[in-house]
PASEBA-1860 file (N, C-alpha, C; in nm, 3 decimals):
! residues 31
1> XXXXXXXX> -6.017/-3.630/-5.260/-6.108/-3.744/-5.267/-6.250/-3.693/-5.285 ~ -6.269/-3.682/-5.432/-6.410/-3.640/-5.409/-6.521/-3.711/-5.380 ~ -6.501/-3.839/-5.414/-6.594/-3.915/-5.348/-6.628/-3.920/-5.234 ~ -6.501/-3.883/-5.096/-6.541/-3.891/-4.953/-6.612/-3.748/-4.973 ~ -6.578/-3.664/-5.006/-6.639/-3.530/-4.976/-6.758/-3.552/-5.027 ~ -6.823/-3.609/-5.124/-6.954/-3.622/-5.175/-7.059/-3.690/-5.021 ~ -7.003/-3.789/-5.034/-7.044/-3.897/-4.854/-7.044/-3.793/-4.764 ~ -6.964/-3.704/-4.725/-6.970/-3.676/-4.618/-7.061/-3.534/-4.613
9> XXXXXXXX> -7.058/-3.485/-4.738/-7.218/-3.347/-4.789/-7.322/-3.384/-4.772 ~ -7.335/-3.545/-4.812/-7.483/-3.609/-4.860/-7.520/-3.626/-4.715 ~ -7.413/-3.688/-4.590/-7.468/-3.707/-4.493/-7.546/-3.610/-4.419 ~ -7.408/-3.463/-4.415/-7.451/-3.317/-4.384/-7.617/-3.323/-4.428 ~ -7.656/-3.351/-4.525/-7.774/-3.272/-4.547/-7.890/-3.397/-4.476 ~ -7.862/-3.509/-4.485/-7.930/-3.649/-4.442/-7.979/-3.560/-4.300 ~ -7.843/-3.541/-4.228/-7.835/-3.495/-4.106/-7.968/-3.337/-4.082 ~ -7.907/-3.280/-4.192/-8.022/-3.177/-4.148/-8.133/-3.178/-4.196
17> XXXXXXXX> -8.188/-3.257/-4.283/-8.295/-3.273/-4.295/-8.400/-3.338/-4.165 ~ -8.315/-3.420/-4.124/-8.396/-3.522/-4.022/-8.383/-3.409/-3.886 ~ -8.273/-3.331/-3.893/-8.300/-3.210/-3.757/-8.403/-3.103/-3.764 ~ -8.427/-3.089/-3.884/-8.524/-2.970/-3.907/-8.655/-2.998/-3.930 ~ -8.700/-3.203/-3.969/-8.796/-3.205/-3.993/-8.837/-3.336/-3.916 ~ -8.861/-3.331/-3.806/-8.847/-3.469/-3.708/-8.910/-3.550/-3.768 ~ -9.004/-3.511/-3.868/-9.153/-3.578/-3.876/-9.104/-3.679/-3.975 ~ -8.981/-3.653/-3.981/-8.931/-3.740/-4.164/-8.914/-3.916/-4.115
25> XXXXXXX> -8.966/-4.000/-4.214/-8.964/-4.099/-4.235/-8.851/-4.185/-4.124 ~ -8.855/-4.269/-4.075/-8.739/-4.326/-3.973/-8.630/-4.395/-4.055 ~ -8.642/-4.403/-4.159/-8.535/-4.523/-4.206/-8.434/-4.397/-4.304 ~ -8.451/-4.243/-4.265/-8.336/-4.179/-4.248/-8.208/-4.135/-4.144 ~ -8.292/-4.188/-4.020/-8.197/-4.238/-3.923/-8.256/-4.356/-3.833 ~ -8.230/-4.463/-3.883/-8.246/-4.587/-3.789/-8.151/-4.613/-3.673 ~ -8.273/-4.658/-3.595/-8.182/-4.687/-3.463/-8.205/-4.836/-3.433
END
């Protein structure tokens, strides 16, 4: 399924972007 594997890379990086750069915009992880 490459489509789930695409979703689930894009998140990986969603994810580390927002860990490595707190300062990033909020509406990459809304709460």
């Amino acid at each position: 399924d490459f489509l789930g594997m695409n979703g689930n890379y894009a998140a990986g990086v969603l994810e580390g972007l927002v860990h490595f750069h707190p300062e990033t915009p909020h509406w990459f992880k809304p709460d």
